[in-house]
C-alpha positions as CSV (number, residue, x, y, z in Angstrom):
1,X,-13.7,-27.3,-15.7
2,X,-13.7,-27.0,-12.2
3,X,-9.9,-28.2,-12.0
4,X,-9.2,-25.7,-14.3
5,X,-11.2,-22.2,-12.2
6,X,-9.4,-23.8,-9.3
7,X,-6.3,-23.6,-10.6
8,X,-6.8,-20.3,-12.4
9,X,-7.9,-19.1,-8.8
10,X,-4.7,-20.5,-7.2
11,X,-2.6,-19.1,-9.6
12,X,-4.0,-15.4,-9.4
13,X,-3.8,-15.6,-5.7
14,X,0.2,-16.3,-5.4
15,X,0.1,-13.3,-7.8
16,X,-1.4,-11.0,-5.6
17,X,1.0,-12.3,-2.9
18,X,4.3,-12.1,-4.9
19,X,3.0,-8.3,-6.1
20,X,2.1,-7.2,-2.6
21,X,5.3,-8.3,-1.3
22,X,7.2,-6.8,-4.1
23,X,5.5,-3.5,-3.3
24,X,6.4,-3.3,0.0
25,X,9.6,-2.8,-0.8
26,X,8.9,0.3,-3.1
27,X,9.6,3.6,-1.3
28,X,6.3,6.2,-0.5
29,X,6.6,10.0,-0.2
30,X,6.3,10.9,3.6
31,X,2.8,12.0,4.3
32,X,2.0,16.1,3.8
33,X,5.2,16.9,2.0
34,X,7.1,16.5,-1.1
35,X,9.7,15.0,0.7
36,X,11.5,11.7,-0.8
37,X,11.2,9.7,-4.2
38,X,7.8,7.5,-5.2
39,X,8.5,4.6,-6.2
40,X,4.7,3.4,-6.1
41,X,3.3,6.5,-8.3
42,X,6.0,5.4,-10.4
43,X,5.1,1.8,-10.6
44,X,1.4,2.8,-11.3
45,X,1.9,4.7,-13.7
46,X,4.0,2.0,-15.5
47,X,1.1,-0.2,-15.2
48,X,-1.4,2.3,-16.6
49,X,1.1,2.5,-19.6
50,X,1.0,-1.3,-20.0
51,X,-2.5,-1.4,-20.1
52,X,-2.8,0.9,-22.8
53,X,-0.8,-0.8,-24.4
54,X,-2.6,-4.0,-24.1
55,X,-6.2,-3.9,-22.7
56,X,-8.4,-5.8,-20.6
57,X,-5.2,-7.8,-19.4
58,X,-6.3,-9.3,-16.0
59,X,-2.4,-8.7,-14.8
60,X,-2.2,-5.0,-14.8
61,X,-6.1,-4.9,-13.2
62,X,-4.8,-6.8,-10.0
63,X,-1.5,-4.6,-10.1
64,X,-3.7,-1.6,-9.8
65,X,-5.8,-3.2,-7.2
66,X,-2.6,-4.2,-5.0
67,X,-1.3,-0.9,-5.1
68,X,-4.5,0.8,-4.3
69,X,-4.4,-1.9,-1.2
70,X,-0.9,-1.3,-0.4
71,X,-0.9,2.8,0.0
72,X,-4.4,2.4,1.7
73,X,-2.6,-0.6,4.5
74,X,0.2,2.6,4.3
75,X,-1.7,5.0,5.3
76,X,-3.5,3.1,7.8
77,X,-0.5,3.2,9.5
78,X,0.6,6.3,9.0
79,X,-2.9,7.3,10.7
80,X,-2.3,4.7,14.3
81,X,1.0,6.2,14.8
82,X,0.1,9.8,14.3
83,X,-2.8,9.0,16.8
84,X,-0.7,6.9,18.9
85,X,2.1,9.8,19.6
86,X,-0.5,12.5,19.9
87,X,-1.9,10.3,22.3
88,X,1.6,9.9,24.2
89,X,2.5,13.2,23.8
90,X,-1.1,14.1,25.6
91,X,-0.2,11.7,28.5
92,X,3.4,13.0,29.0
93,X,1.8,16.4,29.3
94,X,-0.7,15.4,32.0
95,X,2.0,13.7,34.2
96,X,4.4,16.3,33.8
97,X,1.7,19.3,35.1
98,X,0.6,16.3,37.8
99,X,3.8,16.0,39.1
100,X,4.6,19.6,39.7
């Protein structure tokens, strides 16, 4: 039995792994507008259709869950850079009024 959980485990985790990877690829709207297609809305709400469909299926659980990962890591991101040239932008303004 414990061959079988192991393998069940092993399975579920290359899963995750293909899905996350495929998701990468899907295309986000840019942060605070409307601007460009969402291809990850679009994919969860395809998964919400399969699982009314057909319930309790473990495969469109972890789907959610990897998409709810994947626009959080996003947004992360999103977040560091938008600090990270407001904190350029903040440095570039203190050497420029040092320098003259």
């Amino acid at each position: 039995m414990g061959l079988e959980v192991n393998k069940t485990d092993a399975e579920e985790a290359e899963f995750r792994e293909s899905y996350s990877l495929h998701l990468r690829g899907k295309k986000q709207q840019i942060y605070d507008s409307y601007i460009g297609h969402n291809d990850l809305e679009e994919e969860r709400k395809q998964v919400n259709q399969q699982a009314l469909k057909t319930p309790g299926r473990r495969g469109e659980i972890i789907k959610n869950e990897e998409i709810d990962k994947e626009i959080s890591r996003r947004y992360r991101e999103y977040k560091k850079r938008a600090y990270f040239s407001k904190k350029l932008a903040l440095t570039l303004t203190i050497r420029t009024w040092n320098t003259q």
